[in-house]
C-alpha positions, 0 to 999 in steps of 0.5 A: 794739362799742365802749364810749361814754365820758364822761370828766371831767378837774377838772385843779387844781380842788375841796379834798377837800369839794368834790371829794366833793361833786361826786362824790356828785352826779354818782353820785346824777344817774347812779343815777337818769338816766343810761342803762346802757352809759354808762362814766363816768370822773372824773379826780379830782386825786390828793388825791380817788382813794381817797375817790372810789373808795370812793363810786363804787365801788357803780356799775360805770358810775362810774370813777376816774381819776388825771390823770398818773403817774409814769415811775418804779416807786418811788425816789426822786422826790419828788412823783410818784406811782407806778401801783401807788399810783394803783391802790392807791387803787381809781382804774381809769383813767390820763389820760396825755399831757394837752395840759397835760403835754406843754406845761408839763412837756414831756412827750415822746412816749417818757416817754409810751410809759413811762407806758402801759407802766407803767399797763398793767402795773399793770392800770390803763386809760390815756386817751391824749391826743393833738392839734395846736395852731393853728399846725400846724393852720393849715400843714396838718400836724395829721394827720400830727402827731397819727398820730406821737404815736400812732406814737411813744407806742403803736405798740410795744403789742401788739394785746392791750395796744392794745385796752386803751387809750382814745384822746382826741383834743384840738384844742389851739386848743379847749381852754379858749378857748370854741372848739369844732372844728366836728362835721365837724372833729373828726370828720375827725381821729377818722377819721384816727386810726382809720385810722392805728390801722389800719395798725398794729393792723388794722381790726379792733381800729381799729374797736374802739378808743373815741376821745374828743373833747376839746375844749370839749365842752359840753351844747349839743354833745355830741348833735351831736359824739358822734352822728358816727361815729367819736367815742365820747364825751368828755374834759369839762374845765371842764363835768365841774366842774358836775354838771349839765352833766356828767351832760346830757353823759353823756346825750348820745348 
């Protein structure tokens, strides 16, 4: 069966006071709403792991995630942070490949492969990220493009390290423009990846793979997008930043 995940990504938001704040909220809300069965992660900024990590680590349904990592073990790169420094922090959870990385970094699908290899090794959980812009949606392109960056970025894991790895599917156009890709679409694309995961993996451990959804995900349609049936959740970018909003997504399903 697979696990429903809400995942929140606060990208460059919340000082520490805010960002424990926050975090204590959402833990408390949690504690006292949110029903078991639920796998809640916050991608906190690398500032916030290890004292998020310390206040959410009494709720096994209270995760931490960092939103990168470095390609590097350790040496000599000033400014990146390693795995086994994010784990040492007690966080669980890698975001990877985030629309923001590929585009202001360029952050190509093989840098990405490096990642996943590296946070697997670690123990850590990567949350791939993958999704189209509008201009290769619009020309009628986005599925093939999509199932090469999982070609590229996963298809060299072994079916044990696959099933490791939660997937979040991010309409580029959606994000961050109050656009919404309508349940239809967004289930569509979960579909399809679900089956491409297949030709590779088998259906078996596709049918096992938690496929989020990305893309302006909000109280008022989360019931309606989760409830398809191949979206397991969410990544909640500006709603993950309000407890409230945040935790009513977690209880959307």
């Amino acid at each position: 069966m697979r696990k429903k995940i809400v995942a929140g990504n606060w990208k460059l938001n919340n000082t520490m006071d805010e960002g424990l704040k926050l975090a204590s909220e959402i833990a408390n809300m949690m504690n006292d709403e949110v029903k078991d069965g639920v796998s809640v992660v916050l991608g906190t900024p690398f500032i916030h792991l290890n004292a998020v990590s310390n206040l959410t680590k009494t709720n096994k349904n209270l995760n931490v995630a960092a939103q990168d990592c470095s390609t590097h073990e350790s040496g000599a790169y000033t400014g990146d942070i390693s795995v086994a420094m994010i784990k040492s922090t007690g966080a669980s959870h890698v975001i990877i490949g985030h629309s923001e990385r590929r585009e202001y970094h360029n952050e190509t699908n093989t840098e990405l492969a490096t990642k996943v290899d590296l946070a697997l090794k670690e123990g850590l959980t990567p949350i791939f990220c993958c999704g189209e812009s509008l201009d290769i949606r619009e020309s009628g392109n986005h599925e093939a493009f999509v199932s090469q960056q999982l070609t590229e970025s996963l298809f060299h894991l072994s079916e044990e390290q696959m099933s490791k790895v939660v997937i979040a599917y991010e309409p580029i156009w959606a994000i961050g423009t109050g656009v919404t890709a309508s349940s239809a679409q967004a289930q569509e694309m979960h579909k399809a990846l679900r089956a491409h995961l297949a030709t590779k993996f088998g259906d078996s451990l596709a049918e096992n793979t938690s496929i989020l959804y990305g893309g302006s995900c909000k109280p008022g349609n989360a019931k309606e997008l989760f409830g398809q049936a191949d979206i397991d959740g969410g990544l909640i970018g500006g709603a993950s930043l309000k407890s409230r909003d945040f935790v009513d997504i977690a209880n959307s399903f």
